[in-house]
C-alpha positions in Angstrom: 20.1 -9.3 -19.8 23.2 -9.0 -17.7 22.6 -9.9 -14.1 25.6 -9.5 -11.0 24.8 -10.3 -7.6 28.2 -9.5 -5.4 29.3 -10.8 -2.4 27.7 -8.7 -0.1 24.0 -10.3 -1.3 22.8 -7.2 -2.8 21.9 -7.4 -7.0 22.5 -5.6 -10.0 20.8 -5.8 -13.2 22.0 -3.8 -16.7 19.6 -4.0 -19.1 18.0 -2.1 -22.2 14.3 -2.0 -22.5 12.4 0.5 -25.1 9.4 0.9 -23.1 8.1 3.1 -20.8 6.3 2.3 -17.5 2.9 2.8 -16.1 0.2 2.0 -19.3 -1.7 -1.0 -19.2 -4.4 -1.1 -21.6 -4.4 -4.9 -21.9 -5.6 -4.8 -18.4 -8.9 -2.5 -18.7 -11.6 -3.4 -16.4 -9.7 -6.2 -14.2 -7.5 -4.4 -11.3 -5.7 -7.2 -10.7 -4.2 -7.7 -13.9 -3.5 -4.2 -14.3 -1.7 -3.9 -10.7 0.2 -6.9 -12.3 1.4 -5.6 -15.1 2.3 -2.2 -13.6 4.5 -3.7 -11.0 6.4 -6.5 -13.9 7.1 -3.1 -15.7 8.4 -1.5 -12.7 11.0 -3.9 -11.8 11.8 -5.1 -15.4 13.6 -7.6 -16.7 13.3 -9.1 -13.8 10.1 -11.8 -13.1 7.7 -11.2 -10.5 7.8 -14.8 -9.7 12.4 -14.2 -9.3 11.4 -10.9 -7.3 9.4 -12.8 -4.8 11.5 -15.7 -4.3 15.0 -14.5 -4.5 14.9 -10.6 -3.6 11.8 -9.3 -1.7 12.2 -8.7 2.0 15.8 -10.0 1.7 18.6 -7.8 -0.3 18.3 -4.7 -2.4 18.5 -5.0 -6.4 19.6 -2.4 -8.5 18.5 -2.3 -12.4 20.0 -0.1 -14.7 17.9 0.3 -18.4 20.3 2.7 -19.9 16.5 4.4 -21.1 15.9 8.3 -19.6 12.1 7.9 -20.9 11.2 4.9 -19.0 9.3 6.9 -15.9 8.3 9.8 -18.0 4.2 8.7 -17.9 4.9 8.7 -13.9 6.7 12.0 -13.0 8.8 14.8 -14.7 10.2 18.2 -13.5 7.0 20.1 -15.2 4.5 18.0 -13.6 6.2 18.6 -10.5 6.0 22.2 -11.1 2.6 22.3 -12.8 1.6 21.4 -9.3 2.8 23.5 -7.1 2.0 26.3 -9.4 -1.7 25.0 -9.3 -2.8 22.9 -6.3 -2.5 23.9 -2.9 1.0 23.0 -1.5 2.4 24.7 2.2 5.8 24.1 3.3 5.7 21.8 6.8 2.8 20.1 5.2 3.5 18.9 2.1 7.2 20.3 0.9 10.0 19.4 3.6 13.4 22.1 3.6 16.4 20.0 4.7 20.3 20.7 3.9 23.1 17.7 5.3 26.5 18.9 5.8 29.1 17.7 7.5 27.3 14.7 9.2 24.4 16.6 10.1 20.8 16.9 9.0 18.7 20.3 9.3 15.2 21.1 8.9 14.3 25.0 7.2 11.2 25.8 8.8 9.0 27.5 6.0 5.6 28.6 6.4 3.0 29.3 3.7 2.3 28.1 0.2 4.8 26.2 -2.0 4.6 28.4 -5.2 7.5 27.2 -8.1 9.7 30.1 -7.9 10.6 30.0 -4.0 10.9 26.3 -4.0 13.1 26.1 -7.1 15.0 29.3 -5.6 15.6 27.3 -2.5 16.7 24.1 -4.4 19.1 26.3 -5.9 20.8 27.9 -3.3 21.5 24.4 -1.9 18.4 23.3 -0.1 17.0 19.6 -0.5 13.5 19.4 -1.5 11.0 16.8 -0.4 7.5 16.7 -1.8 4.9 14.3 0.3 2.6 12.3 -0.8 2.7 13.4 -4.9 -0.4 11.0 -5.4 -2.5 13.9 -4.4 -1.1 16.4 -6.5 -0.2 14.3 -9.7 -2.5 12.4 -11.8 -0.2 9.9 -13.0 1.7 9.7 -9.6 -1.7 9.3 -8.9 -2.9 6.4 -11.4 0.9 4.7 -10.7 0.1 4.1 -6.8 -3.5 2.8 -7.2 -2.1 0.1 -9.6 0.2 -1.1 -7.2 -1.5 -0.7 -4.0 -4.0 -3.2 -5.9 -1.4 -5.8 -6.8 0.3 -5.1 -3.0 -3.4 -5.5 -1.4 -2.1 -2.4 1.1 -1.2 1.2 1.2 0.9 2.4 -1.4 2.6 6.0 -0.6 5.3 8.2 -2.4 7.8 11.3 -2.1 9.4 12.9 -4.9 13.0 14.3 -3.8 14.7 17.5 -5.5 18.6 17.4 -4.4 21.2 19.7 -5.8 24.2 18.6 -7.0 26.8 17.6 -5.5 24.9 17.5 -1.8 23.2 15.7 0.2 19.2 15.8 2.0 19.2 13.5 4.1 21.0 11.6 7.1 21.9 7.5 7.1 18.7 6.0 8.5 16.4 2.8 7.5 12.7 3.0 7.1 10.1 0.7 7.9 8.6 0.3 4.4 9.8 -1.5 1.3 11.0 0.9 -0.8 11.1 1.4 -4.7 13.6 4.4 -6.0 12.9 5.4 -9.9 15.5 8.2 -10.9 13.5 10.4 -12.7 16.3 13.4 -13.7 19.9 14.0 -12.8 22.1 11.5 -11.4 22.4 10.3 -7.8 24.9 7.9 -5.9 23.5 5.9 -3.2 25.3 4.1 -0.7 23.6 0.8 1.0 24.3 -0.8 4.2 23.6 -3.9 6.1 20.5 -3.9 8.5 22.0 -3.6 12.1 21.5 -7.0 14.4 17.9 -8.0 14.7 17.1 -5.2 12.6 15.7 -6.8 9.5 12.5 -6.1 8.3 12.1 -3.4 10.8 8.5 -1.9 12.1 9.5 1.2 13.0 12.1 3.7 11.1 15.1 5.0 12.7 16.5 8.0 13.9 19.2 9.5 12.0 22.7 7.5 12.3 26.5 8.9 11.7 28.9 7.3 9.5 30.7 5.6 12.4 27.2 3.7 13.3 26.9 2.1 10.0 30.0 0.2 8.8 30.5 0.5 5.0 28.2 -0.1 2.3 27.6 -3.4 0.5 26.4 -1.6 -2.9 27.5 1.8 -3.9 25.5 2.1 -7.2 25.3 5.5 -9.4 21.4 5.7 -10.8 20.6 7.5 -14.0 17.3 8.4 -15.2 15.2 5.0 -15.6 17.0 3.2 -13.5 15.0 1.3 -10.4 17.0 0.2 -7.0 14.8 -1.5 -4.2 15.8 -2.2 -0.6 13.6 -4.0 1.9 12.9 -2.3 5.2 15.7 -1.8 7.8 18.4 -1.7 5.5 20.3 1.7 6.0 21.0 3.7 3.1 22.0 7.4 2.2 22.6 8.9 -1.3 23.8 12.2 -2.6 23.2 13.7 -6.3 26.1 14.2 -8.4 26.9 17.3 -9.8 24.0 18.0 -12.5 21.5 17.4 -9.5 18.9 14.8 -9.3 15.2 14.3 -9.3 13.4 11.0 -7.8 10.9 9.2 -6.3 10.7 6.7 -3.5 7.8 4.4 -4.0 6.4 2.5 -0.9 4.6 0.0 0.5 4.3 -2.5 3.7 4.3 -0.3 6.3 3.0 -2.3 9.4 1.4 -4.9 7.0 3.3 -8.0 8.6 2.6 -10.8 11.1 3.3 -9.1 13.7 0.8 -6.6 13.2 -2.1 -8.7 12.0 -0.7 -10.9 15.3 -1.2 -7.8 17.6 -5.2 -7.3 16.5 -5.5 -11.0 16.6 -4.3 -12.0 20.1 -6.2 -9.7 22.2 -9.4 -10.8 20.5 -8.8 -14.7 20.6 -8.0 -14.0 24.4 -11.5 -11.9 25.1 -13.2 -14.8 23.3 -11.4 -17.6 25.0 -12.3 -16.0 28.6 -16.2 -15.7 27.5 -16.8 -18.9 26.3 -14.2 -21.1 28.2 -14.6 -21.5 32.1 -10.5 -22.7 32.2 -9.3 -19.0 31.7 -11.4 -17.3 34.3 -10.6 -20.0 37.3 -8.4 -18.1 40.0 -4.7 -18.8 40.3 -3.1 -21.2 42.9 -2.8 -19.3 46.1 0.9 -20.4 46.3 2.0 -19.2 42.6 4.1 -16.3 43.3 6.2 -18.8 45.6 7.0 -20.4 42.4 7.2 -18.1 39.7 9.4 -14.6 39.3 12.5 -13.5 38.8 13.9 -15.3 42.6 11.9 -18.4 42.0 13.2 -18.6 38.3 16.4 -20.6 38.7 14.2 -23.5 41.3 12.7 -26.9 39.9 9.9 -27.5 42.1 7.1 -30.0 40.9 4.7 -26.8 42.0 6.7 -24.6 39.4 6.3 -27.0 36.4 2.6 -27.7 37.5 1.9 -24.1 36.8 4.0 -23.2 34.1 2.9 -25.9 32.0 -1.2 -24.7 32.9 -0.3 -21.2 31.8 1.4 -23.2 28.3 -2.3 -25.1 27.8 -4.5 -21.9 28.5 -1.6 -20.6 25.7 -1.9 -23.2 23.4 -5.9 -23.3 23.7 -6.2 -19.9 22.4 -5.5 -21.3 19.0 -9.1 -22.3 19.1 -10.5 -19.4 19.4 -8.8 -17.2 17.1 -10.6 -15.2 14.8 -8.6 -15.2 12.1 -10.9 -13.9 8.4 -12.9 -11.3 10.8 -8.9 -9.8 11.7 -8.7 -9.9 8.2 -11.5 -8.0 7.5 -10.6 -5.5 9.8 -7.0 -5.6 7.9 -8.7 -5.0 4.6 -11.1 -2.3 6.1 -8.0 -0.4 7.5 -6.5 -0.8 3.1 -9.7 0.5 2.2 -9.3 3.6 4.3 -5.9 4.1 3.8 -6.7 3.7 0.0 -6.7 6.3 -2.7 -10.2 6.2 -4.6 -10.6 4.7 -8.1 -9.5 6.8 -10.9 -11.8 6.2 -14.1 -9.9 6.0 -17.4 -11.0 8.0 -20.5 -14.5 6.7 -22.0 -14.9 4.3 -18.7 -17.2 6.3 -17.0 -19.6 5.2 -19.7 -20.1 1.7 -18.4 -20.4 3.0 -14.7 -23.4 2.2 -12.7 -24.2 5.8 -11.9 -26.3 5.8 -15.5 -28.3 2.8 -14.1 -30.5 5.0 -12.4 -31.4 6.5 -15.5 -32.7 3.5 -16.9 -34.1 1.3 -14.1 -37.1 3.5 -13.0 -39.7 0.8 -14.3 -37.6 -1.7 -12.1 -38.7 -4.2 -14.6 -36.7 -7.1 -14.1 -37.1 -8.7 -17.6 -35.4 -6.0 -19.4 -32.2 -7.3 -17.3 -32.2 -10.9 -17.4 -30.5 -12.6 -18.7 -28.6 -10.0 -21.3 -27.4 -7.2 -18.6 -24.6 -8.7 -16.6 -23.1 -6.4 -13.4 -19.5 -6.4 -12.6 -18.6 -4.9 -8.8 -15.7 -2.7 -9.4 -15.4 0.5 -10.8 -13.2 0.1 -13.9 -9.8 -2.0 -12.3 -10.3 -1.4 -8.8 -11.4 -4.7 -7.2 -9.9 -4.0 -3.6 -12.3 -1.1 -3.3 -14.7 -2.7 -1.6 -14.8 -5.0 1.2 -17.9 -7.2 3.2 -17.9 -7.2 6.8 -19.4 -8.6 9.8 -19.4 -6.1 12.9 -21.5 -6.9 15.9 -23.7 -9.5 14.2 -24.4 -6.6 11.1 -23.2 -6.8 7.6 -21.8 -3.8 6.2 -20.1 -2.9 3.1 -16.8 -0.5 3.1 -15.9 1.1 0.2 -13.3 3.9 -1.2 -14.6 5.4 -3.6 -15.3 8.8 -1.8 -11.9 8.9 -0.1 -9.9 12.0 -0.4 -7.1 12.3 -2.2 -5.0 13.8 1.0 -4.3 10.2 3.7 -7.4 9.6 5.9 -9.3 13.3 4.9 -12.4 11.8 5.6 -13.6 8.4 7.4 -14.7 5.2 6.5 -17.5 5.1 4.2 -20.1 2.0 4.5 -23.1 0.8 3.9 -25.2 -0.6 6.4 -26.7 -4.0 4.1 -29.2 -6.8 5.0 -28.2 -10.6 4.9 -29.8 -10.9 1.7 -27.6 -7.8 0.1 -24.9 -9.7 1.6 -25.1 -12.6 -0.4 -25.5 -10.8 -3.5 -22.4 -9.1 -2.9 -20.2 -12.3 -1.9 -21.6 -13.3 -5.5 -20.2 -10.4 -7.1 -17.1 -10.2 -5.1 -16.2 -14.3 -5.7 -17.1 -13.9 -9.4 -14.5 -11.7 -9.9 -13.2 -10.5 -12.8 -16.0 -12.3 -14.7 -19.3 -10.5 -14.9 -21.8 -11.8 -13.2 -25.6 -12.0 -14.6 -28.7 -10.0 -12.7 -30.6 -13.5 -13.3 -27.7 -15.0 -10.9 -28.6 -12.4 -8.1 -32.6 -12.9 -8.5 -32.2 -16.6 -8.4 -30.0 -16.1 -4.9 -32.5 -14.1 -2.9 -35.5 -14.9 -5.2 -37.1 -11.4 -4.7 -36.7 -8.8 -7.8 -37.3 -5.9 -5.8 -34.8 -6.2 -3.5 -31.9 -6.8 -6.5 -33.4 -3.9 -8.1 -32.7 -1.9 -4.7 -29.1 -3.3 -4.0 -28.4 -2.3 -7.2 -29.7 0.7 -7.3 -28.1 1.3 -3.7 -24.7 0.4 -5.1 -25.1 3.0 -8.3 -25.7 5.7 -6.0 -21.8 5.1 -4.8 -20.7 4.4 -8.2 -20.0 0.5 -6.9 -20.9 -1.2 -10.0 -19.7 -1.6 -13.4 -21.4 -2.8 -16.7 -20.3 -4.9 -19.6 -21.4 -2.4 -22.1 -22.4 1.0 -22.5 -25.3 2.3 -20.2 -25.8 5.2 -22.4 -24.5 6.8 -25.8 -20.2 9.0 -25.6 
């Protein structure tokens, strides 16, 4: 492995590697590990562990593999075709029209559906192509973004980009995601730029910027098919495709999943609590305090001043008591649930799915389950699915599974659970990726029935998973 860094921070990595991305068979039944080992193929030869420490949310890295089949399990010209001659794809809703020429960006307004022969007519007479969210069209777009939006514990979202050669889609901007490029056809140069001054790690993307805004690049890098480049959010970038035209897809991820954000549900929560329960917040203000504070009194010293100002600091610092931080996260991870594309269930997994439970369990005999049947809560690799919450003193249990394949086409989903179902499902949840025995659940409530019934609840949503075959291929 040949690995330059420059002077400008940014990375570059050449590298031949005979394998393509996306499968992960090692990984069946365990989401994590397979999230895992889709995201170390994604950004080999470099480690996950390097990634993190040296790279991640601080300078782009370019790897070259010098192998055209690397990203042909995730995307290729006929699947992109394939869908828009079968699925149902509009122009302004899912395929974007843009042209950039001579420092300016412009929009084709389109109406209708998306069929192959006008998009590929439009690509070539010039037109930059954009395709939204592909995870909804493409299966294996599809299976790629659920692996890593399990390893990433957040949204994962993608665009495939058509660009004709020798032209240009799209104006100098930055985004506010962390972004992932895979050249899937053709050749493309992109240009990379320095984030602008408090800038970095941005929340919000830009508008569109001229050359003159920008300065000049810190990596000009030419990717072929195979090749990966990352850039963290804020960094501005622009590419064009070289003459043969070029075919790619951004990868994403991050998007208002920082402190900040988590910060901004927090606060206003801690601060509601603090008032309820702490008399110290809801005493009235010194009659004499807009004397002392504001922008006239600001420059002044009076013992008044400080007396106040350092109150208000307390009443600050106090809020640290009452801040709520794992039900914020709850909420966080009921928001990833929702944002989440459902489970996809591999060839031949559907056998072990709970669904078939029903079938069998009609006797609700609990002795034909202990202590040989063991339950697993996932559908096959998809551990973040599912998430237990407390909301106004009720547990409830979110889950993805009937999300749409289109961003937020339906609502949350949950199930309305009583304390004991709770417990049994913290059991599950802690136990995994191990399996965890029905005798285990019995033994935490002590009531058959009601295992039987959380089960059997659970089935109906295809929440559970066996550790063999609940019926015959």
């Amino acid at each position: 492995m040949e690995t330059s860094p420059d002077s400008t921070g940014s990375e570059a990595v050449k590298n031949k590697i005979p394998k393509k991305l996306l499968r992960s068979p090692e990984a069946r039944f365990n989401s994590i590990k397979a999230g895992k080992a889709c995201f170390s193929k994604l950004i080999s030869p470099i480690k996950i562990s390097t990634f993190f420490k040296t790279i991640w949310e601080k300078k782009p890295l370019c790897v070259t593999r010098n192998n055209y089949s690397y990203y042909e399990n995730v995307c290729s010209m006929l699947d992109f075709k394939k869908a828009l001659a079968e699925k149902d794809v509009y122009f302004g809703e899912n395929i974007d029209v843009t042209t950039y020429i001579n420092g300016v960006k412009a929009c084709e307004n389109h109406v209708g559906r998306a069929n192959p022969k006008k998009v590929m007519d439009l690509y070539k007479k010039g037109r930059s192509i954009r395709l939204l969210n592909p995870q909804t069209f493409i299966k294996n777009v599809r299976c790629f973004t659920t692996q890593l939006q399990e390893y990433f514990r957040c949204f994962v979202g993608a665009n495939i980009y058509l660009t004709p050669g020798n032209s240009q889609g799209f104006a100098p901007h930055y985004d506010d995601v962390e972004a992932f490029v895979l050249q899937l056809s053709g050749r493309k140069e992109w240009r990379i730029y320095n984030p602008r001054p408090n800038e970095d790690l941005v929340r919000f993307s830009s508008h569109n910027f001229v050359d003159a805004d920008i300065g000049q690049p810190i990596l000009k890098v030419i990717l072929e098919p195979g090749d990966l480049l990352y850039f963290p959010r804020g960094v501005i970038h622009q590419a064009q495709a070289l003459e043969e035209g070029s075919m790619h897809i951004t990868v994403s991820c991050y998007q208002r999943n920082s402190y900040a954000d988590f910060l901004e549900m927090l606060l206003p929560v801690a601060l509601q609590t603090a008032i309820s329960e702490d008399v110290q917040y809801r005493k009235g203000l010194p009659k004499n305090y807009l004397d002392h504070l504001g922008m006239v009194a600001s420059d002044t010293k009076t013992k008044q001043r400080r007396q106040i100002i350092s109150h208000i600091k307390k009443l600050v610092n106090k809020l640290t008591d009452h801040l709520p931080i794992d039900s914020c996260a709850d909420q966080f991870g009921k928001k990833f649930i929702h944002d989440a594309l459902p489970p996809i269930i591999g060839k031949g997994e559907d056998l072990f799915i709970s669904f078939f439970f029903l079938l069998i369990s009609n006797e609700k005999s609990t002795e034909s389950y202990r202590p040989s049947t063991v339950l697993q809560i996932t559908i096959p690799k998809y551990y973040f699915f599912l998430r237990l919450v407390c909301e106004d003193e009720k547990f409830k249990l979110y889950y993805n599974t009937k999300n749409g394949l289109v961003y937020h086409e339906v609502g949350h989903k949950s199930i309305k659970i009583p304390e004991t179902w709770a417990m049994m499902s913290e059991i599950l949840l802690k136990n995994y990726p191990n399996f965890t025995d029905f005798g285990v659940l019995l033994d935490s409530v002590g009531n058959a029935d009601d295992v039987i019934e959380f089960v059997e609840e659970l089935c109906k949503r295809r929440l559970l998973l066996f550790d063999k075959p609940l019926r015959e291929e």
